[in-house]
C-alpha positions in Angstrom: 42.6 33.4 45.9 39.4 35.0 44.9 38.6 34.5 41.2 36.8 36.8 38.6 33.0 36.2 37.2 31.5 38.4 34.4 27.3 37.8 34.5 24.9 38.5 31.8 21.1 39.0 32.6 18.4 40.8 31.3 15.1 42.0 33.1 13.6 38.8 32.5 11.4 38.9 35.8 11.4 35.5 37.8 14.7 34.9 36.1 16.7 38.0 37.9 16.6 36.4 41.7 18.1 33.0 41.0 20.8 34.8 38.7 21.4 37.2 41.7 22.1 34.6 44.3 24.5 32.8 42.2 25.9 36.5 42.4 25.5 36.9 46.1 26.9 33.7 46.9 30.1 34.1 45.0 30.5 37.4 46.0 30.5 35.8 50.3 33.3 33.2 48.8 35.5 35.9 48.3 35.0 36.6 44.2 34.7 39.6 42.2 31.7 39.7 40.3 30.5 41.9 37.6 27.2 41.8 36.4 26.4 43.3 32.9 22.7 44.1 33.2 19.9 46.7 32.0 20.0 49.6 34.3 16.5 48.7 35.8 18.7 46.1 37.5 21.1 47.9 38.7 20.0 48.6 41.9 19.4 44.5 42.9 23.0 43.7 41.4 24.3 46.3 43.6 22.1 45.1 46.7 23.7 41.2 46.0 27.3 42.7 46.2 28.4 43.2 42.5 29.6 45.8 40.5 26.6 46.5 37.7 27.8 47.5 34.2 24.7 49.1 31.8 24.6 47.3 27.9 25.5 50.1 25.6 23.9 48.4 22.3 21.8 45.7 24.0 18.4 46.2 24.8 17.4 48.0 27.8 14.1 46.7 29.4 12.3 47.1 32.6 9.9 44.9 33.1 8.1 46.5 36.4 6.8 48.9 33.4 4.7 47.7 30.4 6.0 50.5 28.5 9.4 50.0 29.1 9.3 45.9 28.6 11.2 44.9 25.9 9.2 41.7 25.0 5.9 43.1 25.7 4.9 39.3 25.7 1.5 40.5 27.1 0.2 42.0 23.6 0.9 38.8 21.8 -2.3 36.7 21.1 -1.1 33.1 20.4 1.6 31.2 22.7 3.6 31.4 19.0 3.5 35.0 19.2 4.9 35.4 22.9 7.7 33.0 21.1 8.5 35.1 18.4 9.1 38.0 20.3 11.5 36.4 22.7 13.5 34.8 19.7 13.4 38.4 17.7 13.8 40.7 20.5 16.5 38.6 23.1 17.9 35.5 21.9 18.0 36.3 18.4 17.4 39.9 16.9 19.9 41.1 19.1 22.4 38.9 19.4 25.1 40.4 17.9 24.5 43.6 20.4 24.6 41.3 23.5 28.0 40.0 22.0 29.4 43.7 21.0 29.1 44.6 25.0 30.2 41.4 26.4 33.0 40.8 24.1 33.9 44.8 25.1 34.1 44.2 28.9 35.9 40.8 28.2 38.1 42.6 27.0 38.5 45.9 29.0 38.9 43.6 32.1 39.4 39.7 31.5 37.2 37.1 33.8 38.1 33.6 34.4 34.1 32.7 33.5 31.4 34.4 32.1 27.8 33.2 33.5 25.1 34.2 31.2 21.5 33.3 31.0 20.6 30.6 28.5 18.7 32.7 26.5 21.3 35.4 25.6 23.1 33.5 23.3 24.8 37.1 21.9 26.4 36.7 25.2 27.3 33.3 24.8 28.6 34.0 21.7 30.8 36.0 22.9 32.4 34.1 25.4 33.1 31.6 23.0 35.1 34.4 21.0 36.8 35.3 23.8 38.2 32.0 24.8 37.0 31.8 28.5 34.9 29.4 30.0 31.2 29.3 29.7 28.3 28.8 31.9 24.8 29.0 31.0 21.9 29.5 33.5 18.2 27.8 32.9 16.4 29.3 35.6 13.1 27.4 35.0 13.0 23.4 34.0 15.4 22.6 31.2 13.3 23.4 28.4 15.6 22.0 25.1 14.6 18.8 23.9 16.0 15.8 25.5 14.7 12.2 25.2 12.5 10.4 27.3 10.4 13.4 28.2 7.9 15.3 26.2 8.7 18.5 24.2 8.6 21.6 26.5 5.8 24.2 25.9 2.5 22.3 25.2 2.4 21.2 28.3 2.1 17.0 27.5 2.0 14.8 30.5 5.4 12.1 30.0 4.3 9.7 26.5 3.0 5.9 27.6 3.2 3.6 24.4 4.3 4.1 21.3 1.3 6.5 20.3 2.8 8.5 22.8 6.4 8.5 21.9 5.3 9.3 18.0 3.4 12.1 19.4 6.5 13.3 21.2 8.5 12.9 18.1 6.2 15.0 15.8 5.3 17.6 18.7 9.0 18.3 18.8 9.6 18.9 15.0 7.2 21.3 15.4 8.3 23.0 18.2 12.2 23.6 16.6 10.7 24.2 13.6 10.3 28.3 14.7 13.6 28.7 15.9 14.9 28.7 12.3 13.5 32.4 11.7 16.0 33.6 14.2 19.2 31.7 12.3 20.6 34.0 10.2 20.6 36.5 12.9 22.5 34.6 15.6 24.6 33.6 12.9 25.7 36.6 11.6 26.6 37.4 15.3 28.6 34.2 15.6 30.7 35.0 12.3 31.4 39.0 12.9 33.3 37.2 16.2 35.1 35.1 14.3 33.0 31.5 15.1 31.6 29.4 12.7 27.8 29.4 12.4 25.8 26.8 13.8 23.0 24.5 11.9 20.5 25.4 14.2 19.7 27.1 17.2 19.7 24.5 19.7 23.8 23.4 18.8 24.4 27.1 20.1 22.3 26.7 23.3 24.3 23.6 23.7 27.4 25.2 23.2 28.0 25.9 27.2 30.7 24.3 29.0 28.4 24.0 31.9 24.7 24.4 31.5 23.4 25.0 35.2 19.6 24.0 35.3 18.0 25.8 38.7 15.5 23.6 39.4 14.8 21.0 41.3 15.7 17.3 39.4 12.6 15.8 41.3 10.1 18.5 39.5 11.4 16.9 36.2 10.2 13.8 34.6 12.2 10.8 36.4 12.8 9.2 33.1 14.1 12.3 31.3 17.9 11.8 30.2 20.4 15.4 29.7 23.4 16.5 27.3 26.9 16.0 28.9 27.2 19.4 30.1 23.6 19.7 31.9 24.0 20.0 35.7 21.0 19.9 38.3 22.4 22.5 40.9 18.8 22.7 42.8 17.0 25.8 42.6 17.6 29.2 44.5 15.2 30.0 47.3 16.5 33.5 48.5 13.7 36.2 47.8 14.1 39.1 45.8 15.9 42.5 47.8 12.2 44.2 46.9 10.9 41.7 48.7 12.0 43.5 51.8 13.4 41.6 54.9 11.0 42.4 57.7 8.3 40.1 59.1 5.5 40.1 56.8 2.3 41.3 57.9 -0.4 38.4 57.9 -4.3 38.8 58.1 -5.6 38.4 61.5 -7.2 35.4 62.6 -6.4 31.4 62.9 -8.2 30.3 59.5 -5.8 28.3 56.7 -3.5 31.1 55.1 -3.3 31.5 51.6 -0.5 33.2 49.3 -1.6 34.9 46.4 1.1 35.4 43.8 1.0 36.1 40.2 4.1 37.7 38.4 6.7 40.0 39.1 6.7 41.5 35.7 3.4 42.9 33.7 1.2 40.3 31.9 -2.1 41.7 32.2 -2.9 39.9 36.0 -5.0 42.6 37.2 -8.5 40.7 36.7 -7.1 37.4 37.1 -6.1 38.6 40.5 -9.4 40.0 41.4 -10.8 36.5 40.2 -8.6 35.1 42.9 -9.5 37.5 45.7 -13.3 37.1 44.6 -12.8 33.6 45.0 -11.0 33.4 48.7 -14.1 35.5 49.8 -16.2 32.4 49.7 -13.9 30.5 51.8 -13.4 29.8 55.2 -9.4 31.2 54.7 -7.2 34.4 55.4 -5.0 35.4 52.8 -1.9 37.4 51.6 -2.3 38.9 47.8 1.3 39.8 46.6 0.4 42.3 43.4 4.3 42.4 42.8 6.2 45.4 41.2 3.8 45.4 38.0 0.4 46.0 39.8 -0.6 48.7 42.0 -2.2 47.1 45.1 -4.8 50.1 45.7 -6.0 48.6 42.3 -7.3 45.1 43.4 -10.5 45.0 44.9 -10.6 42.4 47.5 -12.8 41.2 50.4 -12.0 41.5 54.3 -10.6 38.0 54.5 -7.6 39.5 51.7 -5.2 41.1 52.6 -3.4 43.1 49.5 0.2 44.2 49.8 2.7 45.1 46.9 5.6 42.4 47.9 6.2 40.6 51.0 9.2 38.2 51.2 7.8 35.3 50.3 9.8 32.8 51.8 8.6 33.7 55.3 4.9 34.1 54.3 5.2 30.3 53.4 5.9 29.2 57.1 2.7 29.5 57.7 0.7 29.2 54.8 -1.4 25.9 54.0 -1.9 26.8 50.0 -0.2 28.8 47.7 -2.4 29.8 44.4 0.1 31.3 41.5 0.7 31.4 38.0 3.1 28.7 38.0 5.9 31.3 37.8 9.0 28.8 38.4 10.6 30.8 41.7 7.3 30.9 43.4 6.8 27.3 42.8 10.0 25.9 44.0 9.6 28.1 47.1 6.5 26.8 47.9 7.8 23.4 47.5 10.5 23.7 49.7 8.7 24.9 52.3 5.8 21.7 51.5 2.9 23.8 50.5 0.6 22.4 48.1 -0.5 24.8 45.0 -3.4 25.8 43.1 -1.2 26.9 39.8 -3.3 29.3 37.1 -0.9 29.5 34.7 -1.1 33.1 32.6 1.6 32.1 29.6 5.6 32.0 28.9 7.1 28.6 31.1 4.0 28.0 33.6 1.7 25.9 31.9 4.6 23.3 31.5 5.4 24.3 35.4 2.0 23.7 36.5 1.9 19.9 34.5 5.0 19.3 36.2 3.4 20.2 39.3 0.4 18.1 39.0 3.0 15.2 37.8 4.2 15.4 41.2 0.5 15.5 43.1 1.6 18.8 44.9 -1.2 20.8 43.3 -3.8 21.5 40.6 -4.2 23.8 37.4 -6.9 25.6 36.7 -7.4 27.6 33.4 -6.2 31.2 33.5 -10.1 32.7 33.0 -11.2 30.5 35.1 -14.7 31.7 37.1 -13.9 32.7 40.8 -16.2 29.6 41.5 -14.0 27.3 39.5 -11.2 28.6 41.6 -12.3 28.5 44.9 -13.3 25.0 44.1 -9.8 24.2 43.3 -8.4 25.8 46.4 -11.0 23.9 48.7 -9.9 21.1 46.5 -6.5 21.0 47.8 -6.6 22.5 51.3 -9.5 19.4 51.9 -7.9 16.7 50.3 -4.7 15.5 52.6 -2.7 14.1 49.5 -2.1 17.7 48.6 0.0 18.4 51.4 1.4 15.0 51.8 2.8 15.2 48.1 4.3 18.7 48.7 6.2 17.8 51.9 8.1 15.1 50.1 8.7 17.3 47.2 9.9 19.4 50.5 12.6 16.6 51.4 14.1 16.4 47.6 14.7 19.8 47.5 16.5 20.0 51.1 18.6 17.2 50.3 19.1 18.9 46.4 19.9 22.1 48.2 22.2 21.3 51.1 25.4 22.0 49.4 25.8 24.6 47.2 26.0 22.8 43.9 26.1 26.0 41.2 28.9 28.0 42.9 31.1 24.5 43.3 30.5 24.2 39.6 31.8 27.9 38.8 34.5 27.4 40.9 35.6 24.1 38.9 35.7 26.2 36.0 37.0 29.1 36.9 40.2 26.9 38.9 40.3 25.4 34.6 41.1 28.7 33.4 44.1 29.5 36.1 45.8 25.7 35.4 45.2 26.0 31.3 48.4 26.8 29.7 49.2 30.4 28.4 48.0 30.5 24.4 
């Protein structure tokens, strides 16, 4: 008998997809799924099978649009101001709104689980209050602290010797140290909904029953050890529903392909992507520019050797590429894994810088800085399409992730919990 999932995302960008498949997945296996969701969404949660239901207080967000983003991450000038507005304006500020419409549809219409993404802990919240089991999404690597890895964000490569472990110790005071502005917030959530509050953020994060990490455990650090309640499940590879299903056009010719991919939501990666194109026109390639739903492709000047489309599924442009140059955005990167292309990663902010380290960790690619010259990036590219180790790296990071991915490890998990809430006794 089929069993009943409420979701809770936000237009988050690379984060949707995963959350959608999970979606998609459960919906084949005979579930109902809801998905509460800003209305920009709507139209993907209904292509993955699910019923979408709007936030009423929540924030509402579309990230295709700069206007209409609720983060507006690309007007902040430091990496601490893209934090702060994530904290104030989604995992924070509003928590007690994204617990006010979850708690409301837990309530209209009970579900056995609710699945909401890590960082809408008003949604978590609200789970909790309601008694029903709770699994959190992390739809990038697992970015809380854990020990015998370094903090996430500055993008460290793993400590060696105790000069390195102190540094790990300090850098991570100082990472947790911000989170404490958005306390009082989440904590007023947490006790209008009758929980106590928490002493900081991170025991709320870790509040889950099930914290699903999509990612692959062989892009983490090997030595990295996780909370009870952390589960590898291997990332999702599907591509978005805008990514269309038809054969993607390729440039003509016989030379290397490369895929170009920067972000599916706005961060100022017009020029960078010009950069880019400027840069494959010095090289003896063919390539595929994806602009993505933020960028108008009849923006992008590029030579004859680009070719500049708005999406293409991605996942089929990788049969035949031989390099894949990105900002390190976590689905692009795990695609390109899986399929065993090496990357040139040119990391624009948010998650990718620490992508890109673990990247280079691996020997699957190189980073290069995000103004970098057209000539420091076609050096990169030439770099890796020249150098064999590239490719060699990126088809055994290819054979983890098949073997990570050959069961369906996230909806087993949701199952498990959801078969807990049918055999608990009645309160």
């Amino acid at each position: 008998m089929g069993k009943s999932f409420l979701f809770a995302v936000w237009a988050g960008g690379g984060a949707v997809p995963p959350a959608l498949s999970i979606v998609r997945a459960l919906r084949e296996r005979g579930h109902d799924v809801r998905v509460l969701a800003d209305a920009s969404l709507h139209g993907e949660v209904a292509a993955a099978g699910a019923e979408p239901i709007a936030w009423t207080t929540a924030p509402q967000g579309d990230t295709s649009d700069p206007a209409k983003d609720v983060i507006k991450d690309f007007e902040a000038r430091t990496p601490l101001g893209e934090f702060a507005r994530l904290r104030d304006r989604i995992v924070c500020g509003p928590a007690a709104d994204y617990a006010r419409d979850t708690l409301a549809e837990l309530r209209a219409r009970p579900a056995d689980v609710l699945v909401a993404e890590y960082v809408l802990l008003g949604a978590l919240t609200a789970g909790a209050a309601a008694g029903v089991p709770v699994a959190s999404l992390v739809t990038t690597l697992y970015p809380l602290p854990a020990p015998g890895a370094p903090p996430f964000g500055p993008g460290f490569a793993p400590a060696t010797g105790p000069f390195g472990r102190l540094r790990d110790r300090l850098a991570t005071g100082l990472m947790t140290k911000p989170w404490a502005k958005g306390l009082p917030a989440l904590n007023a959530a947490r006790t209008a909904n009758g929980l106590p509050p928490v002493a900081s953020v991170f025991d709320a994060f870790g509040g889950a029953d099930r914290c699903l990490v999509l990612s692959p455990r062989a892009l983490d650090y090997p030595g990295r050890r996780f909370p009870a309640n952390v589960r590898h499940v291997g990332p999702r590879l599907d591509d978005p529903a805008w990514a269309g299903e038809r054969e993607p056009e390729l440039p003509a010719g016989d030379a290397p392909l490369a895929l170009v991919s920067l972000s599916t939501s706005f961060m100022n990666q017009r020029r960078p992507l010009e950069r880019i194109a400027e840069a494959l026109g010095t090289l003896p390639v063919r390539a595929l520019l994806t602009t993505g739903p933020a960028v108008d492709p009849a923006t992008i000047r590029a030579p004859g050797n680009v070719l500049v489309t708005a999406t293409a599924p991605h996942t089929e442009v990788l049969r035949h590429a031989a390099v894949t140059i990105t900002h390190a955005g976590h689905g692009t990167t795990v695609k390109s894994l899986a399929a065993g292309v090496p990357l040139v990663c040119i990391p624009q902010g948010r998650d990718q810088g620490e992508v890109a380290r673990h990247v280079e960790h691996t020997g699957a690619g190189v980073t290069v800085g995000r103004r970098s010259s057209p000539r420091a990036i076609a050096r990169a590219v030439a770099r890796v399409l020249d150098d064999p180790s590239y490719l060699r790296e990126a088809r055994r990071m290819a054979t983890e992730i098949a073997a990570e991915t050959a069961t369906d490890e996230a909806v087993t998990e949701l199952e498990s919990l959801a078969t807990r809430t049918s055999t608990a006794p009645t309160p």
